[in-house]
mmCIF file as gemmi writes it, N, C-alpha and C atoms, coordinates in Angstrom:
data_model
loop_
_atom_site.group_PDB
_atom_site.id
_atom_site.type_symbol
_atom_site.label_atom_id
_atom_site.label_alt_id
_atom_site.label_comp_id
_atom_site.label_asym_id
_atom_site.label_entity_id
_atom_site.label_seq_id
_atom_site.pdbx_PDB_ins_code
_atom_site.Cartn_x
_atom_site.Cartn_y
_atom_site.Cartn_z
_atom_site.occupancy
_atom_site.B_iso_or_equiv
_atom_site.pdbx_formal_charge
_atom_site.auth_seq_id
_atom_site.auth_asym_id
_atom_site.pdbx_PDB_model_num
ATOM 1 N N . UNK Axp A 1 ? 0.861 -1.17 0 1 0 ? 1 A 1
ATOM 2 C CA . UNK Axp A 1 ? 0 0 0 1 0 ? 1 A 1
ATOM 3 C C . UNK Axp A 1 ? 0.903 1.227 0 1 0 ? 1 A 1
ATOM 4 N N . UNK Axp A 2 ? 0.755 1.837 -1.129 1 0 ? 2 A 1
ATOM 5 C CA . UNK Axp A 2 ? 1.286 3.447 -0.873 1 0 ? 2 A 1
ATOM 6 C C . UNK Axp A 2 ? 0.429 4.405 -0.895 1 0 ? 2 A 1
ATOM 7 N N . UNK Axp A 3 ? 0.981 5.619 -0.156 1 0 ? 3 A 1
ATOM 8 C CA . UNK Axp A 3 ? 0.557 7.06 0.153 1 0 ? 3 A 1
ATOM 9 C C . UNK Axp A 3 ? 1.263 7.869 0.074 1 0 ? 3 A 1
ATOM 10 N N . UNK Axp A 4 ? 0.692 9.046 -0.738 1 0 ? 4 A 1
ATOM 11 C CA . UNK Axp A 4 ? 1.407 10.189 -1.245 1 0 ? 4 A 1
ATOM 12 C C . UNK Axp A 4 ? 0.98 11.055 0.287 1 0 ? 4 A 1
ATOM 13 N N . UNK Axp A 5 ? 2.032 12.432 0.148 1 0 ? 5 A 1
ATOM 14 C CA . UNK Axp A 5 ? 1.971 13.249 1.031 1 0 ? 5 A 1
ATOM 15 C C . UNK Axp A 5 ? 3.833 13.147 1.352 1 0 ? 5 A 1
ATOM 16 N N . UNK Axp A 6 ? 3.567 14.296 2.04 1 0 ? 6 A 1
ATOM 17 C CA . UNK Axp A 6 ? 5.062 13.906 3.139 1 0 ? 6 A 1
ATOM 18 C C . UNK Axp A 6 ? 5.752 13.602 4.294 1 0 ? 6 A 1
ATOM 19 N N . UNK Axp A 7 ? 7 13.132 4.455 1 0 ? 7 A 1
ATOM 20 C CA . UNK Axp A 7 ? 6.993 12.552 5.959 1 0 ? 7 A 1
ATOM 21 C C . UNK Axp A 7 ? 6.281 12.519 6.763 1 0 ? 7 A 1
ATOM 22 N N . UNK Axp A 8 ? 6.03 14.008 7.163 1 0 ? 8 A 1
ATOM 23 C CA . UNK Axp A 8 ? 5.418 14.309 8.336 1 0 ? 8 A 1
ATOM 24 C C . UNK Axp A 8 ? 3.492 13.814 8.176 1 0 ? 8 A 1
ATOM 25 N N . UNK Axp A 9 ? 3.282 14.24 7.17 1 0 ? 9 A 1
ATOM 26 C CA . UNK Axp A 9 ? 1.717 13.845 7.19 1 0 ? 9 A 1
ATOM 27 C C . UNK Axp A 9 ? 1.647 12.176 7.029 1 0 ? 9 A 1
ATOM 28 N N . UNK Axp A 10 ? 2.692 11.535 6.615 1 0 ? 10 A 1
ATOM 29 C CA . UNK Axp A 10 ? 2.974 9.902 6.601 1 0 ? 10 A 1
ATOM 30 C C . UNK Axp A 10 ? 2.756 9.917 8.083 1 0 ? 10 A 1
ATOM 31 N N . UNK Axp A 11 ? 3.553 10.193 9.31 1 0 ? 11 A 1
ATOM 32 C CA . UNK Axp A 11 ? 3.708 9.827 10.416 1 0 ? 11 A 1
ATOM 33 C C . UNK Axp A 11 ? 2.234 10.485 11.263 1 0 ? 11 A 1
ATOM 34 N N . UNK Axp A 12 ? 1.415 11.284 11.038 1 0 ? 12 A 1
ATOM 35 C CA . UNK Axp A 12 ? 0.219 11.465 11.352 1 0 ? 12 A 1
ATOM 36 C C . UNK Axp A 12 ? -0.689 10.67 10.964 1 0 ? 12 A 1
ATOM 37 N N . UNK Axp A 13 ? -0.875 9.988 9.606 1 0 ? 13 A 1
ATOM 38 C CA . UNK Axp A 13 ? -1.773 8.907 9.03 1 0 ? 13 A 1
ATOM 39 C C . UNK Axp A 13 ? -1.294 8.135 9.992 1 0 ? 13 A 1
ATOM 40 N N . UNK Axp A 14 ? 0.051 7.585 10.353 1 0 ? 14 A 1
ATOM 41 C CA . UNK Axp A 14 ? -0.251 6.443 10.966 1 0 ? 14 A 1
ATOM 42 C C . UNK Axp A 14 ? -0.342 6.499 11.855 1 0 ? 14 A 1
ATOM 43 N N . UNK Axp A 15 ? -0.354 7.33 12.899 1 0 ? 15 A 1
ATOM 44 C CA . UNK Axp A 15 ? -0.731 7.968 14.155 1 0 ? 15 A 1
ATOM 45 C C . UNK Axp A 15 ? -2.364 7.639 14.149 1 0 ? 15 A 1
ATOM 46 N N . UNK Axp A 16 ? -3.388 8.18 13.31 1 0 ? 16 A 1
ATOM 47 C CA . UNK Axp A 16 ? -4.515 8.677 12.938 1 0 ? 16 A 1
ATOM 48 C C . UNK Axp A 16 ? -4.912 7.085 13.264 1 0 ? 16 A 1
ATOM 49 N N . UNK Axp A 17 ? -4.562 5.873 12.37 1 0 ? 17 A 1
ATOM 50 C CA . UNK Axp A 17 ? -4.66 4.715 12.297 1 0 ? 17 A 1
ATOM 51 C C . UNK Axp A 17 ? -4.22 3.882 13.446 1 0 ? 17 A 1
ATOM 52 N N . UNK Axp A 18 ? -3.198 4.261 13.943 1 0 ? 18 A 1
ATOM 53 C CA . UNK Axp A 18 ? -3.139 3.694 15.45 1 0 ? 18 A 1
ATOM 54 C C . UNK Axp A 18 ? -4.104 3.614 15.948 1 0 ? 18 A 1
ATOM 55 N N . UNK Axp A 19 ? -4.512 4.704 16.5 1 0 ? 19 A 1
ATOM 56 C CA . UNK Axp A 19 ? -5.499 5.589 16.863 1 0 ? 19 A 1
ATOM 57 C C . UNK Axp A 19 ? -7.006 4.755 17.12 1 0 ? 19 A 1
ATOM 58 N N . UNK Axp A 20 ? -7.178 4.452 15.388 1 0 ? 20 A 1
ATOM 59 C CA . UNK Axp A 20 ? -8.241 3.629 14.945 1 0 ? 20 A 1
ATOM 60 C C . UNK Axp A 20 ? -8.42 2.675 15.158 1 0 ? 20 A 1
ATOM 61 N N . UNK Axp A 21 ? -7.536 2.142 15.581 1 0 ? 21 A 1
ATOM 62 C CA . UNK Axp A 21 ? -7.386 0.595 15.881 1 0 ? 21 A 1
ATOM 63 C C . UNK Axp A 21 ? -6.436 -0.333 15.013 1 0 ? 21 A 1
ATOM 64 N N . UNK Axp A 22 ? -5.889 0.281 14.482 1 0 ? 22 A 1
ATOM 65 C CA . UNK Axp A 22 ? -4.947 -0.993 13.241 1 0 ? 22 A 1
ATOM 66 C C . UNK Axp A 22 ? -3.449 -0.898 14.039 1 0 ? 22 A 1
ATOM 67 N N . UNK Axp A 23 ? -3.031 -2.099 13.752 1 0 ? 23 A 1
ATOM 68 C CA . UNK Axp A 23 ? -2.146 -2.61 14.344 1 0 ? 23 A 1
ATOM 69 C C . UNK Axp A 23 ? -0.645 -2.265 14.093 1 0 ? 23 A 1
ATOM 70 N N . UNK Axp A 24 ? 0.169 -2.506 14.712 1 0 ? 24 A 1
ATOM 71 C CA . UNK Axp A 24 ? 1.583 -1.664 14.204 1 0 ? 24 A 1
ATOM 72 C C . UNK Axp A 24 ? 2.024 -2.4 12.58 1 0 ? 24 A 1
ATOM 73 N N . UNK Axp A 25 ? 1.789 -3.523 13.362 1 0 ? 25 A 1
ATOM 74 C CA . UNK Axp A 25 ? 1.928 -4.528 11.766 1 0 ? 25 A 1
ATOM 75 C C . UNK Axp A 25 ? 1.576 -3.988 10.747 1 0 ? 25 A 1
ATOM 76 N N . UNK Axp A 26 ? 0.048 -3.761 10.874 1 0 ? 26 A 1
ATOM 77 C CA . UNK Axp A 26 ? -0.954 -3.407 9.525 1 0 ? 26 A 1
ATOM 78 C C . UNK Axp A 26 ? -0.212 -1.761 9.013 1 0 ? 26 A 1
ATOM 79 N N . UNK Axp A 27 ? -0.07 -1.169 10.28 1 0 ? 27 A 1
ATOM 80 C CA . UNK Axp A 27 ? 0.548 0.242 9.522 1 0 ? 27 A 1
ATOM 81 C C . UNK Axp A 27 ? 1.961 -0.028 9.07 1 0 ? 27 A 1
ATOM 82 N N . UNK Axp A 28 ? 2.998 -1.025 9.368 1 0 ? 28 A 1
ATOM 83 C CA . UNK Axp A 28 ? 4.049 -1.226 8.53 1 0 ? 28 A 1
ATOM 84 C C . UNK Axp A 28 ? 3.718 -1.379 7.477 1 0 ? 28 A 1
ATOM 85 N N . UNK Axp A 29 ? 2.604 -1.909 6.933 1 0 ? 29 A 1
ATOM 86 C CA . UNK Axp A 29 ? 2.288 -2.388 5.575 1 0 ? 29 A 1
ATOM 87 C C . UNK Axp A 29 ? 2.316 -0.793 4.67 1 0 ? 29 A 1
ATOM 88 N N . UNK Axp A 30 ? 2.225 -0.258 4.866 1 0 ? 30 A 1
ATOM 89 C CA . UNK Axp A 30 ? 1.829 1.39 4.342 1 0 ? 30 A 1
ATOM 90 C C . UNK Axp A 30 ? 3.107 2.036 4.019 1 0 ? 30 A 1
ATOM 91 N N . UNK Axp A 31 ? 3.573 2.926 2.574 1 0 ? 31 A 1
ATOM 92 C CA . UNK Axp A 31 ? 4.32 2.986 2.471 1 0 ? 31 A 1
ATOM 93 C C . UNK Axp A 31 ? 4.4 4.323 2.496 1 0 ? 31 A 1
ATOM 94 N N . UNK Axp A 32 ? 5.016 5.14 2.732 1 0 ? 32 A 1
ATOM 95 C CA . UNK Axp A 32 ? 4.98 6.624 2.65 1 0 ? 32 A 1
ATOM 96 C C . UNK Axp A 32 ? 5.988 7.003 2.934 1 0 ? 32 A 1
ATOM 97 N N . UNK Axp A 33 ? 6.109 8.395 1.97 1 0 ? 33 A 1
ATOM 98 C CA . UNK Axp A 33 ? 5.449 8.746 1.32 1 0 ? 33 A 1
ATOM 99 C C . UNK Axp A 33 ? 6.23 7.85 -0.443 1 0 ? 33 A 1
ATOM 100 N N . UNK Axp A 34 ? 5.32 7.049 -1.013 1 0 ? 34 A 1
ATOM 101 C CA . UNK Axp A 34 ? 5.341 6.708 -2.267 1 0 ? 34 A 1
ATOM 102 C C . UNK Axp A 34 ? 5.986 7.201 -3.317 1 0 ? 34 A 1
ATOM 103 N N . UNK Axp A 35 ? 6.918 6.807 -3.701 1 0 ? 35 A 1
ATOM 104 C CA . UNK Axp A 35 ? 7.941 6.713 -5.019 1 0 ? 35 A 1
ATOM 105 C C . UNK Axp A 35 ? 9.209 7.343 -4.669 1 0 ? 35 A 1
ATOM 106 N N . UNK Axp A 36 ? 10.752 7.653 -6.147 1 0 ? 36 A 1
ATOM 107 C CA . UNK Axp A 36 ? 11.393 7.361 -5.527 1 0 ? 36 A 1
ATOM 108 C C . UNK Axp A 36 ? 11.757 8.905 -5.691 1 0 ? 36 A 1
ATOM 109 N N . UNK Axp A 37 ? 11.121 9.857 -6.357 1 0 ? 37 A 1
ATOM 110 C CA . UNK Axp A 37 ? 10.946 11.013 -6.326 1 0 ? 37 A 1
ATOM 111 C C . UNK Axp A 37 ? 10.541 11.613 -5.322 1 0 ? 37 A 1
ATOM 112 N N . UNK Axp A 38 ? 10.516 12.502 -4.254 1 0 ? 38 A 1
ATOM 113 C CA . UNK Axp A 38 ? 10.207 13.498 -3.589 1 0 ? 38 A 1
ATOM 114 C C . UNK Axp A 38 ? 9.465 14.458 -4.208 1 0 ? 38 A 1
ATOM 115 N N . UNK Axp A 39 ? 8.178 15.331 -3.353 1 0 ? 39 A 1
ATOM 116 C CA . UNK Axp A 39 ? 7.909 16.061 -3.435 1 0 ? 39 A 1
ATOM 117 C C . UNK Axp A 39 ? 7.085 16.091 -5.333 1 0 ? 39 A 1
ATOM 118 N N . UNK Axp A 40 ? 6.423 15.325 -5.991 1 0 ? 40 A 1
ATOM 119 C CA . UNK Axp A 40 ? 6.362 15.681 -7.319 1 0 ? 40 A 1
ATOM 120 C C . UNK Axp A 40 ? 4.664 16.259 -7.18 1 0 ? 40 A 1
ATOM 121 N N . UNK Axp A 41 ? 4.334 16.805 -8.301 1 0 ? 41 A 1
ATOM 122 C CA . UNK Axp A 41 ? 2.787 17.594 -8.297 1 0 ? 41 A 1
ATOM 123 C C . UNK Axp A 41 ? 2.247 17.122 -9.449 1 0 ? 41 A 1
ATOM 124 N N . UNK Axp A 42 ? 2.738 16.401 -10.553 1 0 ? 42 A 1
ATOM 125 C CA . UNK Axp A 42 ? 2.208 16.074 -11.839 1 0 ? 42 A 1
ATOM 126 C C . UNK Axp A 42 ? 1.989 14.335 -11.876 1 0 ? 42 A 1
ATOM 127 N N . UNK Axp A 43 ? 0.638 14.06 -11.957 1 0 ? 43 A 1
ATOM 128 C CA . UNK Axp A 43 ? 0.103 13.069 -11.656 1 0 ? 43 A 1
ATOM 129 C C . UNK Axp A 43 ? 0.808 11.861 -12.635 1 0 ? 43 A 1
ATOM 130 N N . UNK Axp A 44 ? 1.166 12.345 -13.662 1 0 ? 44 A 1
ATOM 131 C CA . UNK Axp A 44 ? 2.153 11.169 -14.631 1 0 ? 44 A 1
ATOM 132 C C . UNK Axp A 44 ? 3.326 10.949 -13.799 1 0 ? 44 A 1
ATOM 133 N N . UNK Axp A 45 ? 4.045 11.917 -13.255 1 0 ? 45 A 1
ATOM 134 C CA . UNK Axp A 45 ? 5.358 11.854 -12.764 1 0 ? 45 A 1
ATOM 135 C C . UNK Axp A 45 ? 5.57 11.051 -11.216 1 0 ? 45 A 1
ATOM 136 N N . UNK Axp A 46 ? 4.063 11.207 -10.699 1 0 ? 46 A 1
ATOM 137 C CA . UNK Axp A 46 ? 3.842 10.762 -9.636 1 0 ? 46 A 1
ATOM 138 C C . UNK Axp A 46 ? 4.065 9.175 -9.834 1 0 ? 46 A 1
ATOM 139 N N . UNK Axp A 47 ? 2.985 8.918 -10.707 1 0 ? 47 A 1
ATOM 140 C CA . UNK Axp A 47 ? 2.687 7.674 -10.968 1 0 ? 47 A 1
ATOM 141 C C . UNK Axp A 47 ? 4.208 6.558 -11.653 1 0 ? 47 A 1
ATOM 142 N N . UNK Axp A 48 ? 4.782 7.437 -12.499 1 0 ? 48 A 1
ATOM 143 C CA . UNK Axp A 48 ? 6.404 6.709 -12.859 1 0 ? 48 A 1
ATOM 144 C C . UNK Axp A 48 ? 7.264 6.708 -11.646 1 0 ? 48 A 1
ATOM 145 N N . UNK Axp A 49 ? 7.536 7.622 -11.013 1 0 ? 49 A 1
ATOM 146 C CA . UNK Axp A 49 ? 8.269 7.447 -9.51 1 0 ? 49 A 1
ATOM 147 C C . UNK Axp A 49 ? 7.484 6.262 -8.671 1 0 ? 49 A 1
ATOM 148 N N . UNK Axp A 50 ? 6.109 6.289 -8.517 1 0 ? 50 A 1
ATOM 149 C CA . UNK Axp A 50 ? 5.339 5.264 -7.548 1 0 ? 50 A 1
ATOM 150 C C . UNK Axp A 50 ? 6.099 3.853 -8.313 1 0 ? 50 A 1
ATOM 151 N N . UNK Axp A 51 ? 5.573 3.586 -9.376 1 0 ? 51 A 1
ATOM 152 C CA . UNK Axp A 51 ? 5.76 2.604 -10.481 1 0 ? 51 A 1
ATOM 153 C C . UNK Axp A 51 ? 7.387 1.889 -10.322 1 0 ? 51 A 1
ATOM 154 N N . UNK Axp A 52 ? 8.717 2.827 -10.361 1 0 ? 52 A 1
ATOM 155 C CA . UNK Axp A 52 ? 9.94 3.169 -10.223 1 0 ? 52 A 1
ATOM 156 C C . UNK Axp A 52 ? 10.271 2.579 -8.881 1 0 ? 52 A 1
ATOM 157 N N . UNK Axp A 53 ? 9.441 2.538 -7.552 1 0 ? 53 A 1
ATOM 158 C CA . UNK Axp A 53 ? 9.756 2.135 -6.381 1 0 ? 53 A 1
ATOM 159 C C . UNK Axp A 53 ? 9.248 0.737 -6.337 1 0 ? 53 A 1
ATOM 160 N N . UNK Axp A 54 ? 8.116 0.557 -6.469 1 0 ? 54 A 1
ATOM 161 C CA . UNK Axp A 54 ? 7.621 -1.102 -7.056 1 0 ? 54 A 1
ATOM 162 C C . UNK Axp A 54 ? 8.266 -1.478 -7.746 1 0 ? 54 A 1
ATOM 163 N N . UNK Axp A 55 ? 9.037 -1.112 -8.689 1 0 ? 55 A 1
ATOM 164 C CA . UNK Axp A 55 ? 9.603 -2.173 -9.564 1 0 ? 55 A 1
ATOM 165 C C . UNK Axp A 55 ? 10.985 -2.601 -8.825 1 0 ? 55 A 1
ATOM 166 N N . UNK Axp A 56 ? 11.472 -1.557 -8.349 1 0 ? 56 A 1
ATOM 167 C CA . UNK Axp A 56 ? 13.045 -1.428 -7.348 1 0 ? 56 A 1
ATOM 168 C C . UNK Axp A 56 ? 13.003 -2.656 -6.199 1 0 ? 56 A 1
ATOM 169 N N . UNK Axp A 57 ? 11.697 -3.055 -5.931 1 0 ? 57 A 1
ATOM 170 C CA . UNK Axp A 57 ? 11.707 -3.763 -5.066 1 0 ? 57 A 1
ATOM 171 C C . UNK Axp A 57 ? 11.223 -5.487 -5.162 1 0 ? 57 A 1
ATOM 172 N N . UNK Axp A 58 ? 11.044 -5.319 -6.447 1 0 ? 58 A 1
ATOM 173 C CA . UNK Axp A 58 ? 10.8 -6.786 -6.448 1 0 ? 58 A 1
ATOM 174 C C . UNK Axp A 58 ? 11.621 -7.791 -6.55 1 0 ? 58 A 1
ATOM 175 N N . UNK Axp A 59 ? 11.903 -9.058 -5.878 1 0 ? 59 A 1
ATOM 176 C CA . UNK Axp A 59 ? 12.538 -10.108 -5.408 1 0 ? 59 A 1
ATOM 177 C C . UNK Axp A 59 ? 13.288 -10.398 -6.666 1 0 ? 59 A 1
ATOM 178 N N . UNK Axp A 60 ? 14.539 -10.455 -7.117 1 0 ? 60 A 1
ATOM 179 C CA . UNK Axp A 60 ? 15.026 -10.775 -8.099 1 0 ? 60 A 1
ATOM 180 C C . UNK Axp A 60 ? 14.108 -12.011 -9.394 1 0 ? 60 A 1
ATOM 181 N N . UNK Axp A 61 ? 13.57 -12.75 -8.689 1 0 ? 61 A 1
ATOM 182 C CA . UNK Axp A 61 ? 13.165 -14.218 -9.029 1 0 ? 61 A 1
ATOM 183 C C . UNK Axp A 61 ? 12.03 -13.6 -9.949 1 0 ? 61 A 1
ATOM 184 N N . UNK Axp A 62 ? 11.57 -12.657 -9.728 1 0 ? 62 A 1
ATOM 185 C CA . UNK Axp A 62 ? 10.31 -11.856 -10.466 1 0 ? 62 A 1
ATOM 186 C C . UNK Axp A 62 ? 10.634 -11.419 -11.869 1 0 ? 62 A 1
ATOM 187 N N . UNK Axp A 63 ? 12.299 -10.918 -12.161 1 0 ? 63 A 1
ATOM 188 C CA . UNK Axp A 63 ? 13.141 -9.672 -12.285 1 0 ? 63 A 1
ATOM 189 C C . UNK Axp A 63 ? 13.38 -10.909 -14.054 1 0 ? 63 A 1
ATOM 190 N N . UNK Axp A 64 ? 12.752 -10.069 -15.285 1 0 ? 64 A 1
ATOM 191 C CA . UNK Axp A 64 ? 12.875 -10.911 -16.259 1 0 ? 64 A 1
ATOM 192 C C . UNK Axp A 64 ? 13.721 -9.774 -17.432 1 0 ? 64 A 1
ATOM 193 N N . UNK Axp A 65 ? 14.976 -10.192 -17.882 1 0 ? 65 A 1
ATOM 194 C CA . UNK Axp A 65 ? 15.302 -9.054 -18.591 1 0 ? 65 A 1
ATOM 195 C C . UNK Axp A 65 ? 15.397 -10.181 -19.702 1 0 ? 65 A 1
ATOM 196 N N . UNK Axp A 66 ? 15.094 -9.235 -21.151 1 0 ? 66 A 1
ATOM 197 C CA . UNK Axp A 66 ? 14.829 -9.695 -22.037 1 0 ? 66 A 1
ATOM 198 C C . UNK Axp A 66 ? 15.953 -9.448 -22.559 1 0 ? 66 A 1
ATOM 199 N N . UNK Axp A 67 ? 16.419 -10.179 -23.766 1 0 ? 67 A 1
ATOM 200 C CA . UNK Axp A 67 ? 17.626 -10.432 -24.05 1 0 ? 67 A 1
ATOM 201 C C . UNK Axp A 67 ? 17.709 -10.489 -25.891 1 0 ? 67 A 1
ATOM 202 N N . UNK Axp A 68 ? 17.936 -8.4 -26.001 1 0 ? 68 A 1
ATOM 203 C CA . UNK Axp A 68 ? 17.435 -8.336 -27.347 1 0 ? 68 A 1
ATOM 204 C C . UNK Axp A 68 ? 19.026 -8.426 -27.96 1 0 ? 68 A 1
Protein backbone atom coordinates (compact mmCIF):
# COMPACT_ATOMS: atom_id res chain seq x y z
CA UNK A 1 0.00 0.00 0.00
CA UNK A 2 1.29 3.45 -0.87
CA UNK A 3 0.56 7.06 0.15
CA UNK A 4 1.41 10.19 -1.25
CA UNK A 5 1.97 13.25 1.03
CA UNK A 6 5.06 13.91 3.14
CA UNK A 7 6.99 12.55 5.96
CA UNK A 8 5.42 14.31 8.34
CA UNK A 9 1.72 13.85 7.19
CA UNK A 10 2.97 9.90 6.60
CA UNK A 11 3.71 9.83 10.42
CA UNK A 12 0.22 11.47 11.35
CA UNK A 13 -1.77 8.91 9.03
CA UNK A 14 -0.25 6.44 10.97
CA UNK A 15 -0.73 7.97 14.15
CA UNK A 16 -4.51 8.68 12.94
CA UNK A 17 -4.66 4.72 12.30
CA UNK A 18 -3.14 3.69 15.45
CA UNK A 19 -5.50 5.59 16.86
CA UNK A 20 -8.24 3.63 14.95
CA UNK A 21 -7.39 0.59 15.88
CA UNK A 22 -4.95 -0.99 13.24
CA UNK A 23 -2.15 -2.61 14.34
CA UNK A 24 1.58 -1.66 14.20
CA UNK A 25 1.93 -4.53 11.77
CA UNK A 26 -0.95 -3.41 9.52
CA UNK A 27 0.55 0.24 9.52
CA UNK A 28 4.05 -1.23 8.53
CA UNK A 29 2.29 -2.39 5.57
CA UNK A 30 1.83 1.39 4.34
CA UNK A 31 4.32 2.99 2.47
CA UNK A 32 4.98 6.62 2.65
CA UNK A 33 5.45 8.75 1.32
CA UNK A 34 5.34 6.71 -2.27
CA UNK A 35 7.94 6.71 -5.02
CA UNK A 36 11.39 7.36 -5.53
CA UNK A 37 10.95 11.01 -6.33
CA UNK A 38 10.21 13.50 -3.59
CA UNK A 39 7.91 16.06 -3.44
CA UNK A 40 6.36 15.68 -7.32
CA UNK A 41 2.79 17.59 -8.30
CA UNK A 42 2.21 16.07 -11.84
CA UNK A 43 0.10 13.07 -11.66
CA UNK A 44 2.15 11.17 -14.63
CA UNK A 45 5.36 11.85 -12.76
CA UNK A 46 3.84 10.76 -9.64
CA UNK A 47 2.69 7.67 -10.97
CA UNK A 48 6.40 6.71 -12.86
CA UNK A 49 8.27 7.45 -9.51
CA UNK A 50 5.34 5.26 -7.55
CA UNK A 51 5.76 2.60 -10.48
CA UNK A 52 9.94 3.17 -10.22
CA UNK A 53 9.76 2.13 -6.38
CA UNK A 54 7.62 -1.10 -7.06
CA UNK A 55 9.60 -2.17 -9.56
CA UNK A 56 13.04 -1.43 -7.35
CA UNK A 57 11.71 -3.76 -5.07
CA UNK A 58 10.80 -6.79 -6.45
CA UNK A 59 12.54 -10.11 -5.41
CA UNK A 60 15.03 -10.78 -8.10
CA UNK A 61 13.16 -14.22 -9.03
CA UNK A 62 10.31 -11.86 -10.47
CA UNK A 63 13.14 -9.67 -12.28
CA UNK A 64 12.87 -10.91 -16.26
CA UNK A 65 15.30 -9.05 -18.59
CA UNK A 66 14.83 -9.69 -22.04
CA UNK A 67 17.63 -10.43 -24.05
CA UNK A 68 17.44 -8.34 -27.35
Amino acid sequence: IGALGSRKTHAMRIERLRHAGLSAADCAQIQGPIGLVPSLRNASLIAVSALAEITAKLPPSQVRLSSS
